[in-house]
PATILUM-228733 format. One record per residue (C-alpha): residue in one letter; x negated, y, z; chain. Coordinates in steps of 0.2 Angstrom, whole numbers, plus 5000, padded with zeros to 4 digits. Layout:
[r 'a'; [X; Y; Z]; 'A']
...
END
This chain:
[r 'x'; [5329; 5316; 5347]; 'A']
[r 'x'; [5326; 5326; 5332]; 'A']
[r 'x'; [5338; 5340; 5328]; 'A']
[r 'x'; [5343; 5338; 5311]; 'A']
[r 'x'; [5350; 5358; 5310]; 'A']
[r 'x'; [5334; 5366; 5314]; 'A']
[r 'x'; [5331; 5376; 5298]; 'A']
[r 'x'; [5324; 5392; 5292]; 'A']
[r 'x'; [5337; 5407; 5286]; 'A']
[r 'x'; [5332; 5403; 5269]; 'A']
[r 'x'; [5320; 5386; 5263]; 'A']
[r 'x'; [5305; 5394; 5258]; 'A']
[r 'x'; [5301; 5397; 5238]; 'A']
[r 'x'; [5286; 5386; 5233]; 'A']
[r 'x'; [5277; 5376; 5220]; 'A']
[r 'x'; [5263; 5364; 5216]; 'A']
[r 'x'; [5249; 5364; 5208]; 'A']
[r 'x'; [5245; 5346; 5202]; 'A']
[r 'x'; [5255; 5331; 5208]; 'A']
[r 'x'; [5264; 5327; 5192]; 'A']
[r 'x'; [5269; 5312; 5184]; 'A']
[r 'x'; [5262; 5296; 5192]; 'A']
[r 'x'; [5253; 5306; 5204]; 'A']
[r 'x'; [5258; 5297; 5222]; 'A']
[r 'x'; [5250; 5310; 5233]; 'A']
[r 'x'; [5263; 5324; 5223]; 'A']
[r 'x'; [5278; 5313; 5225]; 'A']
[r 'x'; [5272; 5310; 5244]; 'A']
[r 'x'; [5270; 5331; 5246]; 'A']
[r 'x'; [5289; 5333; 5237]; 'A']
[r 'x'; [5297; 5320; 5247]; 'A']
[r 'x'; [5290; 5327; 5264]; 'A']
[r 'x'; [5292; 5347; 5260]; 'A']
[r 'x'; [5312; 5341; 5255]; 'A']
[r 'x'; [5315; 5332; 5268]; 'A']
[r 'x'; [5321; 5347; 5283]; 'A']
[r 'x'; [5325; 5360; 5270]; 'A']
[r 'x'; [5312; 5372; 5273]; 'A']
[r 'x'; [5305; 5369; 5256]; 'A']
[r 'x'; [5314; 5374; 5240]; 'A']
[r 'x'; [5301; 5368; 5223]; 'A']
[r 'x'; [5305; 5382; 5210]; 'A']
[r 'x'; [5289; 5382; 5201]; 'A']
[r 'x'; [5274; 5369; 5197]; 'A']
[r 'x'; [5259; 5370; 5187]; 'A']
[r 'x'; [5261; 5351; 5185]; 'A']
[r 'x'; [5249; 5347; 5173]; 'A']
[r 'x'; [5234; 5350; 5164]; 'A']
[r 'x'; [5243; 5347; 5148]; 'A']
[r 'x'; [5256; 5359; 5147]; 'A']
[r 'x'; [5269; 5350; 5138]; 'A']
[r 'x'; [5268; 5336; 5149]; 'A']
[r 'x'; [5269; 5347; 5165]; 'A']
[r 'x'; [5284; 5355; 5157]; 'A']
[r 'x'; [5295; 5340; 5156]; 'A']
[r 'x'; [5291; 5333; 5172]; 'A']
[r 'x'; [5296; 5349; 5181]; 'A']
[r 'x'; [5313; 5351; 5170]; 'A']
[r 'x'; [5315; 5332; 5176]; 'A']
[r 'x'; [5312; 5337; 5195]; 'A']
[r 'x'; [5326; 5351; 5192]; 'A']
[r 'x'; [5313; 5366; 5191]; 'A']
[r 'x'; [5318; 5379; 5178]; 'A']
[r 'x'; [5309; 5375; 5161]; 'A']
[r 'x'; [5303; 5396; 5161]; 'A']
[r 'x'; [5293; 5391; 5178]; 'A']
[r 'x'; [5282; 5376; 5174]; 'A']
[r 'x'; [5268; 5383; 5170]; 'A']
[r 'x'; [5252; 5380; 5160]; 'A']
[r 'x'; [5242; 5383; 5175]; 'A']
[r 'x'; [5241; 5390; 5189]; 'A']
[r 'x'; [5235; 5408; 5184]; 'A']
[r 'x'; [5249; 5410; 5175]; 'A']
[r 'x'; [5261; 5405; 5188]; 'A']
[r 'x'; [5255; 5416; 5202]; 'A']
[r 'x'; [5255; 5430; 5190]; 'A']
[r 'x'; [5272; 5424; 5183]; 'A']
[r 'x'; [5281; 5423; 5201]; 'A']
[r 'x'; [5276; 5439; 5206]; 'A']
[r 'x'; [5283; 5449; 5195]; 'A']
[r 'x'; [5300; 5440; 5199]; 'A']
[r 'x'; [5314; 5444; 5216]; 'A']
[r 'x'; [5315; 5427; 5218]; 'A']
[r 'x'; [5296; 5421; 5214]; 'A']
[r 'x'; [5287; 5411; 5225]; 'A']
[r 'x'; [5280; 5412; 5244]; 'A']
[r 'x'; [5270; 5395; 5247]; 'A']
[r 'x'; [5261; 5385; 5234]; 'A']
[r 'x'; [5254; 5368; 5237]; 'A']
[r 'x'; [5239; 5361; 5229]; 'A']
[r 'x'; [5237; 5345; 5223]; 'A']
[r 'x'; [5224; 5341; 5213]; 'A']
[r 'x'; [5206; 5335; 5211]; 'A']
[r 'x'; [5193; 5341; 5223]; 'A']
[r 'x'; [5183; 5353; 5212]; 'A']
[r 'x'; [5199; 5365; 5210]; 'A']
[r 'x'; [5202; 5367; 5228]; 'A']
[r 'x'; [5192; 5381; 5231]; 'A']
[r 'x'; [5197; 5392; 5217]; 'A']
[r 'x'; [5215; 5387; 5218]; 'A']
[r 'x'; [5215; 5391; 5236]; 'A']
[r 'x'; [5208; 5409; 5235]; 'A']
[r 'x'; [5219; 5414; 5220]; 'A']
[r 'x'; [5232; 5408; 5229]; 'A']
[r 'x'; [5228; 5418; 5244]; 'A']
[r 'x'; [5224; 5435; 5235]; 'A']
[r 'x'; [5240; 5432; 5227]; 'A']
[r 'x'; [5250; 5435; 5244]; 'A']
[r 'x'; [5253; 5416; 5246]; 'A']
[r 'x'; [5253; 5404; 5259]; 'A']
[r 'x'; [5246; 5385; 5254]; 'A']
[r 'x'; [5245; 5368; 5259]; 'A']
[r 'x'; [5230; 5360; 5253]; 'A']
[r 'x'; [5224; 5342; 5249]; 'A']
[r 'x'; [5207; 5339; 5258]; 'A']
[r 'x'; [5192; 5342; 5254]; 'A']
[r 'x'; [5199; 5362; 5258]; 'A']
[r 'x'; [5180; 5366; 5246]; 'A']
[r 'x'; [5164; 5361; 5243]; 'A']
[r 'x'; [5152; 5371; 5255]; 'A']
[r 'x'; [5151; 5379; 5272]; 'A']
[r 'x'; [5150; 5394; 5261]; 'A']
[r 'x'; [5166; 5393; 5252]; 'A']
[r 'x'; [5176; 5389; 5269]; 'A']
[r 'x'; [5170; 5404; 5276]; 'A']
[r 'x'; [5175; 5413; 5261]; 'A']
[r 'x'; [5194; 5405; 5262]; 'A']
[r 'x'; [5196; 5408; 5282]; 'A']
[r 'x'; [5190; 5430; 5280]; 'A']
[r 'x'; [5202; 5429; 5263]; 'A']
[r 'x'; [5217; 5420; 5273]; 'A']
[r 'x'; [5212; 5432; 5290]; 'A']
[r 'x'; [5213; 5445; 5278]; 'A']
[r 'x'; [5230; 5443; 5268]; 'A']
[r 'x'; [5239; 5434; 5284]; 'A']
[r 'x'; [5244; 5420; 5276]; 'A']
[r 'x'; [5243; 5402; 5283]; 'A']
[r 'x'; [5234; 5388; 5275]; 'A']
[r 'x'; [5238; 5369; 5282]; 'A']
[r 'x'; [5229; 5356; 5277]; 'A']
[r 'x'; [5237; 5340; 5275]; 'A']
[r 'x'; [5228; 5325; 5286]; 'A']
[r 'x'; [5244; 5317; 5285]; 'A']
[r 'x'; [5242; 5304; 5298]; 'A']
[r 'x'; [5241; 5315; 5312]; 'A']
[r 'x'; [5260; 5318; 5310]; 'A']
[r 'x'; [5263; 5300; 5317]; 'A']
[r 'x'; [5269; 5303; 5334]; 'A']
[r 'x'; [5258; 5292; 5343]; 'A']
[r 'x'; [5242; 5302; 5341]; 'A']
[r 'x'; [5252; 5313; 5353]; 'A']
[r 'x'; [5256; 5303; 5363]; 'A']
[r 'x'; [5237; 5299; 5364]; 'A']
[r 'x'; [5232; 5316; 5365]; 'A']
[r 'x'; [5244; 5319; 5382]; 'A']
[r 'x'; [5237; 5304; 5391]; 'A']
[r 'x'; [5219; 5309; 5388]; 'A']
[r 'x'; [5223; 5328; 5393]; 'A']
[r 'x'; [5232; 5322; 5409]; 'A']
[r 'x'; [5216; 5310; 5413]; 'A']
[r 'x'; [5226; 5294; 5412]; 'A']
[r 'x'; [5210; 5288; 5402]; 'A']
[r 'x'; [5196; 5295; 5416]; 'A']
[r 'x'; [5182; 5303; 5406]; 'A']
[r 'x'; [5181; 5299; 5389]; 'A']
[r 'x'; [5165; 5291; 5385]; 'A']
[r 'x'; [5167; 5284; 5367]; 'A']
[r 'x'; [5176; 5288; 5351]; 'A']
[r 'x'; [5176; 5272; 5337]; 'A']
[r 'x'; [5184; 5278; 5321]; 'A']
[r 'x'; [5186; 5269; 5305]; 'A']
[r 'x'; [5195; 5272; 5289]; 'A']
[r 'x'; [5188; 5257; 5277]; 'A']
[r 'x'; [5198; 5249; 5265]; 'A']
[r 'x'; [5194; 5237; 5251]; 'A']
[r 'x'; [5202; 5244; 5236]; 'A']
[r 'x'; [5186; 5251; 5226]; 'A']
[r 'x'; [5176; 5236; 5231]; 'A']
[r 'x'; [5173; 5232; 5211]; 'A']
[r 'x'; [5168; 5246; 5198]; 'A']
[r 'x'; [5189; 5251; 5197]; 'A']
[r 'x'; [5184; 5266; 5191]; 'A']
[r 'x'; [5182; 5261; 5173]; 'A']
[r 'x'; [5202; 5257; 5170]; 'A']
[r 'x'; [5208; 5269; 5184]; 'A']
[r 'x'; [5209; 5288; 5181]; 'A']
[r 'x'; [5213; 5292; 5199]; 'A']
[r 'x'; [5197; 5284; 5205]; 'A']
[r 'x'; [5187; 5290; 5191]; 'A']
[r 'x'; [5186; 5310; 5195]; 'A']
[r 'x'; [5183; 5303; 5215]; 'A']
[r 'x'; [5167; 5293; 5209]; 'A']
[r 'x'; [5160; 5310; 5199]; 'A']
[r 'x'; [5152; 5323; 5211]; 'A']
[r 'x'; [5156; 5338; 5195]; 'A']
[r 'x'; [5174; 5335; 5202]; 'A']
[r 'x'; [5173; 5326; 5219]; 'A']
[r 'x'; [5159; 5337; 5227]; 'A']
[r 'x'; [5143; 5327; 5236]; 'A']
[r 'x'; [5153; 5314; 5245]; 'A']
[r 'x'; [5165; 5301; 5241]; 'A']
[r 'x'; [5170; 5290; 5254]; 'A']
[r 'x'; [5166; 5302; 5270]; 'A']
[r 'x'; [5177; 5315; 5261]; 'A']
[r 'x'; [5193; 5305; 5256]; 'A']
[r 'x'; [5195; 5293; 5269]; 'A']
[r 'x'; [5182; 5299; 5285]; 'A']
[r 'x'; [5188; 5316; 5287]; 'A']
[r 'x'; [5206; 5309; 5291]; 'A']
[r 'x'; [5198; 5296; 5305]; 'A']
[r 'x'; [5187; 5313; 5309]; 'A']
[r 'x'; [5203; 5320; 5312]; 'A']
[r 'x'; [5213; 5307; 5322]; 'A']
[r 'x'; [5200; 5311; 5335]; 'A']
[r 'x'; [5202; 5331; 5334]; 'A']
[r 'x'; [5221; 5327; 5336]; 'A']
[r 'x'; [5218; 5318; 5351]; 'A']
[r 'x'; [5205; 5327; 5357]; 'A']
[r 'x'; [5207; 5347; 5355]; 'A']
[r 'x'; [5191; 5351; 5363]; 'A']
[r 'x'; [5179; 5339; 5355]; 'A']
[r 'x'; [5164; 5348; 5349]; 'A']
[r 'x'; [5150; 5336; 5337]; 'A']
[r 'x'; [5134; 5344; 5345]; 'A']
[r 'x'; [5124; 5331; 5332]; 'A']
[r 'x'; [5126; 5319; 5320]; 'A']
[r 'x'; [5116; 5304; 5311]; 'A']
[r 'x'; [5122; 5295; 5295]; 'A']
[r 'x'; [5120; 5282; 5283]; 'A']
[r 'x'; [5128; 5279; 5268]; 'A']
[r 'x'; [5126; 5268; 5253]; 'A']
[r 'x'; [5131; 5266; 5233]; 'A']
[r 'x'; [5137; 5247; 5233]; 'A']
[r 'x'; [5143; 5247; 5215]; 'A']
[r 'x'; [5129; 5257; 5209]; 'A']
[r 'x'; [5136; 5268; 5196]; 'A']
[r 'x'; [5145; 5278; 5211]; 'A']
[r 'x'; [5126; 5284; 5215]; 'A']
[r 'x'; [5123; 5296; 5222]; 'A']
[r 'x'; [5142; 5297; 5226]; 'A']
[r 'x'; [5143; 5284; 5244]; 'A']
[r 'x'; [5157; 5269; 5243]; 'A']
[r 'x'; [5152; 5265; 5261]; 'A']
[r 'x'; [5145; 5276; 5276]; 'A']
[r 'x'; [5142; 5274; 5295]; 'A']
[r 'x'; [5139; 5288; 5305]; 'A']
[r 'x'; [5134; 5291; 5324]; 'A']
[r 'x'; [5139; 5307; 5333]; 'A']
[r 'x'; [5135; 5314; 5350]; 'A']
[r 'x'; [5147; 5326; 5358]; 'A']
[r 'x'; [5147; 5340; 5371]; 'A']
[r 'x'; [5148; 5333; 5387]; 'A']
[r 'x'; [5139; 5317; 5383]; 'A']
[r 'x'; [5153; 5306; 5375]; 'A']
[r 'x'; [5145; 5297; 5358]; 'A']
[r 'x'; [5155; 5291; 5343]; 'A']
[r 'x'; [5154; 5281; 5327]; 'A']
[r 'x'; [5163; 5282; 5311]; 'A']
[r 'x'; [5164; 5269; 5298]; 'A']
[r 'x'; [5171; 5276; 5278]; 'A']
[r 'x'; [5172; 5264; 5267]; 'A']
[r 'x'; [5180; 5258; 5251]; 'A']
[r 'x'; [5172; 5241; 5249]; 'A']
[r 'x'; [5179; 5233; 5264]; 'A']
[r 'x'; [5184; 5219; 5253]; 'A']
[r 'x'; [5202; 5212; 5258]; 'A']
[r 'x'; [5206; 5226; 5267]; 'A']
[r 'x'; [5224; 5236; 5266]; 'A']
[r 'x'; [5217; 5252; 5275]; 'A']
[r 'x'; [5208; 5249; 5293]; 'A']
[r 'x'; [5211; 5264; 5298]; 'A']
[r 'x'; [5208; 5263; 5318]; 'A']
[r 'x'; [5202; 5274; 5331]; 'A']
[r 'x'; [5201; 5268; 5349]; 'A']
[r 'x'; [5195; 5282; 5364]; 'A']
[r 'x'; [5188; 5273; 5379]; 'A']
[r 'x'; [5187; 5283; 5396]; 'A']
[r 'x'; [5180; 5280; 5412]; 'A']
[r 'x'; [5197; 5270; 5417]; 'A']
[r 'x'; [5206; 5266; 5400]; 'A']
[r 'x'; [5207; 5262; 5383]; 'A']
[r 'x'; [5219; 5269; 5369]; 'A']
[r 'x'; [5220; 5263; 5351]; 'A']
[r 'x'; [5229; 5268; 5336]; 'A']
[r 'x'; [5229; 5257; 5321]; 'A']
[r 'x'; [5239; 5268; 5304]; 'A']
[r 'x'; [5247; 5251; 5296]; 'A']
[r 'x'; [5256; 5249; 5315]; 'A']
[r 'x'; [5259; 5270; 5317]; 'A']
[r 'x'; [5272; 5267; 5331]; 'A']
[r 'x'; [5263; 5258; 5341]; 'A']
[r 'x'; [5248; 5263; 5355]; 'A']
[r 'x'; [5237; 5252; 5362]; 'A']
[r 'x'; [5233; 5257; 5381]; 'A']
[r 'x'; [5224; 5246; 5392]; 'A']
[r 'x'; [5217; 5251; 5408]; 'A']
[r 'x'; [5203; 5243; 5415]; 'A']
[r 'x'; [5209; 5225; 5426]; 'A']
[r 'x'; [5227; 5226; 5420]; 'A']
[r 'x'; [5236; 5218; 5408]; 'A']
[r 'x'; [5235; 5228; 5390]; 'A']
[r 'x'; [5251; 5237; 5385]; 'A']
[r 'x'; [5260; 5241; 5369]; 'A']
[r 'x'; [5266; 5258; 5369]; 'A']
[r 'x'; [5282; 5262; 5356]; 'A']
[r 'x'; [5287; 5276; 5348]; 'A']
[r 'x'; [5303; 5282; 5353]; 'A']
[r 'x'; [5306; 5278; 5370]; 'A']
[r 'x'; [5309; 5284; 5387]; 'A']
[r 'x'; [5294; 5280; 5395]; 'A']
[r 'x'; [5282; 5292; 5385]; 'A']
[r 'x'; [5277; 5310; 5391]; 'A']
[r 'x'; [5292; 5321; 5387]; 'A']
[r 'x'; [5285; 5337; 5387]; 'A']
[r 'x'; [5277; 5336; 5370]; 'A']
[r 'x'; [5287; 5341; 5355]; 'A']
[r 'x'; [5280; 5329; 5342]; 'A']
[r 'x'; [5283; 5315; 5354]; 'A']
[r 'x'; [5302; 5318; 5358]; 'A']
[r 'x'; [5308; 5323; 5339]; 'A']
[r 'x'; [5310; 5306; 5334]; 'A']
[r 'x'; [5319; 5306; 5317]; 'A']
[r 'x'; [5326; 5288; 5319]; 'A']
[r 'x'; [5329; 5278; 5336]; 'A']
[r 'x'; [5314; 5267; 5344]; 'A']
[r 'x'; [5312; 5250; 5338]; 'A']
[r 'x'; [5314; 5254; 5320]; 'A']
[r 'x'; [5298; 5260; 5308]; 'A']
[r 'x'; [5295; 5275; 5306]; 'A']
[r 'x'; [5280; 5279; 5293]; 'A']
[r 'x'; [5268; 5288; 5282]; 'A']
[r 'x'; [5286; 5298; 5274]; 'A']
[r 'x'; [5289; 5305; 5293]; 'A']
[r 'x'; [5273; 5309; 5298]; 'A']
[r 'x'; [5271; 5320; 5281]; 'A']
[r 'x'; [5288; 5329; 5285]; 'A']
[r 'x'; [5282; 5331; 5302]; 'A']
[r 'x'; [5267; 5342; 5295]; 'A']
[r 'x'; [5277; 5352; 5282]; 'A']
[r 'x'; [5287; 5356; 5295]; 'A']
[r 'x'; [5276; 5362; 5307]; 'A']
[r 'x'; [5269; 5370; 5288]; 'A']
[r 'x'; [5284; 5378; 5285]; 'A']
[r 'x'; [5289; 5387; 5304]; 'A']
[r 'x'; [5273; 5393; 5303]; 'A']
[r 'x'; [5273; 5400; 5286]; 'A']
[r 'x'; [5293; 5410; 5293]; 'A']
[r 'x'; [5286; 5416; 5309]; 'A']
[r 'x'; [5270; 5425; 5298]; 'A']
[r 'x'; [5285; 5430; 5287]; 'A']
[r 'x'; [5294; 5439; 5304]; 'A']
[r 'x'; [5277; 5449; 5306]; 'A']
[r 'x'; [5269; 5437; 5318]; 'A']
[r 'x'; [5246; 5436; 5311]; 'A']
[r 'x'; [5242; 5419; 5308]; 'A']
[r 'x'; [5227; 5420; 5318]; 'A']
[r 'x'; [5242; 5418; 5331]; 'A']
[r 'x'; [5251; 5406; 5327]; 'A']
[r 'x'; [5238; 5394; 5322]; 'A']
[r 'x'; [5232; 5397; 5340]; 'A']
[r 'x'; [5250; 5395; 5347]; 'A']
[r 'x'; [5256; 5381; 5338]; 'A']
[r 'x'; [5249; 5364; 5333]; 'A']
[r 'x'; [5246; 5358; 5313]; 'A']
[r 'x'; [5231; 5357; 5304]; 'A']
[r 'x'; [5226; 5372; 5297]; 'A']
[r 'x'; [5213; 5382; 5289]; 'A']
[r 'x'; [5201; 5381; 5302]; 'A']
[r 'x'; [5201; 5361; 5305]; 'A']
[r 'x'; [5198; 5361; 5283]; 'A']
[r 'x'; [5182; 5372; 5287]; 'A']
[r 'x'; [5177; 5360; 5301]; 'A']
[r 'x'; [5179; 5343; 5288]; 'A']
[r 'x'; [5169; 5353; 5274]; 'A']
[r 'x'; [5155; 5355; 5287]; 'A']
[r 'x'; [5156; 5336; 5293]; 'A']
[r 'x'; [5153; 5330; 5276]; 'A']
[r 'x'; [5140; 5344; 5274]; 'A']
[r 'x'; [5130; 5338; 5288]; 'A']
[r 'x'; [5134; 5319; 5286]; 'A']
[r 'x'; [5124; 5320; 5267]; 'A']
[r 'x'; [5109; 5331; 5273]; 'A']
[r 'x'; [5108; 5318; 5288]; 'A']
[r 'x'; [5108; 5302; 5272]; 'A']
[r 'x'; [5100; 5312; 5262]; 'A']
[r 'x'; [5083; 5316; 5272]; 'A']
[r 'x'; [5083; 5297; 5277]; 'A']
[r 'x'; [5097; 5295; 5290]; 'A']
[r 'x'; [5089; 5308; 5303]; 'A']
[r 'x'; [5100; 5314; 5317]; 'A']
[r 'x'; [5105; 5331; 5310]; 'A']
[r 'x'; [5110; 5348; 5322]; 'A']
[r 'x'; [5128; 5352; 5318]; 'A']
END
């Protein structure tokens, strides 16, 4: 069961950048870093308009003197104070990742950033020498790998309960953007422009995160190559993609697909991935989180719950169970889940362990797993782009 008095000698000091009013993502990030009291926010650059961000933060309780116009100012700010800030979370449109990221790490701070972690190849090279350099950890916040299940998942695929796994299906399409949205909806309109959401939109915001389910469960999967199609359904998205397919060949012969998509008209979220091995089957659906689908070849399928006695024991995301099984747990839990994690890792970096450690020592995503999602859309768009060739990752 989860043990509520685990906590830091002190929360940590942080801030956003980004997430203010009627931003769901930042209301989703404050709830989740509050939730174990690791995280304390005393500072945000909240907003672009300065006044704006001002009141929001008084509202949240921050210090009127540490809402920021921006983030410059903040980091520069907070360091000149005892009490300034140690972690930052960033929370804003794609085009300021990689900026905010490495003035962030140059100014001694840890960060958890939204995804896409940058743009290029190039640029995540950049962030993981910055963040090798400075020590400081940087998670990345694929939220849905929090959900207990996945880990469940990844302990019966390591123990062989599935055989050898053969194919990975991934799918995050939802229906949403399925008309042009865009034109009454700021929060979609920066997605659709490629000046602030880089050379992908659906692979980027919804097919990283089914990219990742499968890294979750799957430490050691390896893309050896990679084909993909995408396509511009409501035209003026061009030459930004509202839908994508894309095959994958692995190291050691297993082949996947994965469907993105935001004109899946009807749908809530369709985020699945389902694993088939040589003997069994696992699949996870996010709109049913505590629930595992295992079936094993001539059996009946089974329903695997979150929370209960008969799942693998040994894993620590699997037994901290913040509410009994039979009730829901959901998207909130998974999130804390992360910042947890976030959060210890940030303390132990703190006690003079490197990060290059505790990354290896400890499970969250992290800086390395953001580079790895920057070179799948990379490589998914040169594929599309020179006619849906099959592309050397």
């Amino acid at each position: 069961m989860f043990n509520e008095e685990f906590h830091l000698k002190r929360p940590l000091n942080w801030a956003m950048v980004g997430g203010g009013r009627g931003s769901q993502i930042g209301y989703i990030h404050r709830c989740s870093a509050a939730r174990d009291r690791l995280f304390t926010l005393t500072a945000g650059a909240f907003d672009v308009d300065q006044e704006r961000g001002r009141e929001f933060g008084v509202n949240l309780g921050v210090p009127p003197e540490r809402c920021y116009a921006d983030y410059q100012t903040m980091f520069a700010g907070e360091a000149e104070r005892p009490d300034g800030i140690e972690a930052v979370t960033i929370a804003t449109p794609n085009g300021t990742h990689y900026e905010i990221c490495r003035a962030a790490l140059n100014a001694g701070l840890h960060a958890v950033c939204e995804k896409p972690l940058c743009f290029t190849s190039e640029q995540a090279d950049e962030l993981l020498a910055l963040a090798e350099e400075k020590n400081r950890i940087v998670g990345v916040t694929y939220g849905y790998t929090g959900a207990q299940m996945i880990h469940q998942a990844k302990n019966m695929i390591a123990r062989g309960d599935l055989g050898d796994i053969r194919i990975i299906n991934m799918q995050f399409a939802h229906g949403f953007h399925s008309a042009e949205v865009e034109k009454n909806d700021a929060g979609t309109k920066w997605r659709v422009n490629p000046a602030t959401a880089g050379p992908s939109y659906v692979l980027g915001d919804v097919g990283t995160h089914a990219l990742y389910l499968a890294k979750a469960m799957i430490p050691s999967l390896e893309i050896e190559e990679l084909m993909c199609n995408r396509q511009s359904f409501v035209k003026s998205r061009a030459p930004l993609e509202d839908n994508a397919f894309v095959l994958l060949h692995f190291k050691g012969g297993a082949v996947g697909n994965l469907w993105a998509s935001c004109v899946n008209a009807g749908s809530v979220h369709q985020q699945k991935i389902r694993v088939v091995g040589s003997k069994a089957s696992v699949e996870w659906w996010d709109e049913h989180p505590n629930q595992l689908r295992y079936e094993v070849q001539g059996q009946p399928a089974q329903i695997l719950d979150r929370g209960m006695g008969y799942l693998y024991q040994d894993d620590e995301m699997i037994t901290q169970d913040r509410m009994g099984g039979g009730h829901a747990e959901g998207l909130f839990e998974a999130w804390a889940n992360l910042y947890r994690r976030f959060g210890t890792a940030m303390d132990r970096v703190n006690r003079g362990q490197r990060a290059s450690d505790v990354m290896d020592d400890m499970w969250f995503p992290n800086i390395r797993d953001g580079a790895q999602g920057v070179k799948f859309i990379e490589t998914c768009v040169c594929s599309a782009d020179h006619g849906s060739t099959w592309v050397k990752y």
